[in-house]
N, C-alpha and C positions, 0 to 999 in steps of 0.2 A: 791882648785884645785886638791885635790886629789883625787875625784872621776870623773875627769873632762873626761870622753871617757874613762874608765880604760881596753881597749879593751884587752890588757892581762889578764888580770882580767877574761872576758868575756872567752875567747878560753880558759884558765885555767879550770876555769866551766863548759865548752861541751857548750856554748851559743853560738848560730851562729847568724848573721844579715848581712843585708846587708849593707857596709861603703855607705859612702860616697854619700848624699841624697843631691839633687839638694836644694836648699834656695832662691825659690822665690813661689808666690803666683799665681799659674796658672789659677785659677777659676777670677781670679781680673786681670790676666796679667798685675801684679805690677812686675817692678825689684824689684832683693835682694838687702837686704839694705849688706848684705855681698854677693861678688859675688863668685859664685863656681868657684872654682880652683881644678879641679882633683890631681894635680900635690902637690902641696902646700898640701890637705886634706892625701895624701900618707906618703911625707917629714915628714908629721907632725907625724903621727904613726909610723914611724919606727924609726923616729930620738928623739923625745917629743920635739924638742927643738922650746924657741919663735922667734920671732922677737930681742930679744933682746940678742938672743943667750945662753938665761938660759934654762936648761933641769927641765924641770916640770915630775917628778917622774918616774926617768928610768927602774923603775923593770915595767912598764906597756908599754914599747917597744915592738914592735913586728918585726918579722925578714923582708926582704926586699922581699921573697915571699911572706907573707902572704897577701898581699894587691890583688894579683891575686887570688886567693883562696877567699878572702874576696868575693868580687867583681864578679866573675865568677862562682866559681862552686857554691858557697853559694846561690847566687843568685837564679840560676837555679834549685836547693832542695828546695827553698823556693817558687817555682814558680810551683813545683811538675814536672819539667823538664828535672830533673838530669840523667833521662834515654838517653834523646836527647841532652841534651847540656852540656858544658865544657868542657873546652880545653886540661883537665889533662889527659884524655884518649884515645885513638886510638878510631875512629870510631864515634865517638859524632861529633856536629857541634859544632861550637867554634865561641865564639865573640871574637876578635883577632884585636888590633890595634898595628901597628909597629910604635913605634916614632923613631925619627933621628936627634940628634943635628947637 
């Protein structure tokens, strides 16, 4: 488990990607045999911890922003976008969802 996502690891290197990749089979429109939880696949990197409440190797945590960064502006340099789009800067168009418990 210890190379399991070491997404610290990653940004420590300068290696950018985009998180958090949909897990099902589009070309077969088969469901995931896991189903995507944005929410959960987030929890999971910033916190490491399981289901069982044990932390699987916490120097590979990453802060509670980086999941936006992840996700958005990574996204969009990797899409050669970064001119047009994320949300970090004045004047770009931004993918923006507001959640609300």
């Amino acid at each position: 488990m210890r190379y399991f996502y070491p997404l610290r690891s990653y940004i420590d290197s300068g290696i950018i990607g985009r998180g958090r990749q949909r897990s099902h089979d589009r070309a077969r429109q088969e469901p995931a045999v896991n189903p995507y939880n944005p929410f959960l696949s987030i929890w999971t990197e910033v916190t490491r911890l399981t289901n069982r409440g044990k932390v699987i190797h916490p120097e590979q945590r990453i802060s509670a922003a980086m999941p936006q960064k992840n996700t958005y502006d990574w996204a969009a340099y990797l899409q050669f976008a970064d001119k047009e789009r994320g949300p970090s800067n004045p004047g770009k168009v931004a993918d923006l969802v507001v959640y609300r418990s």
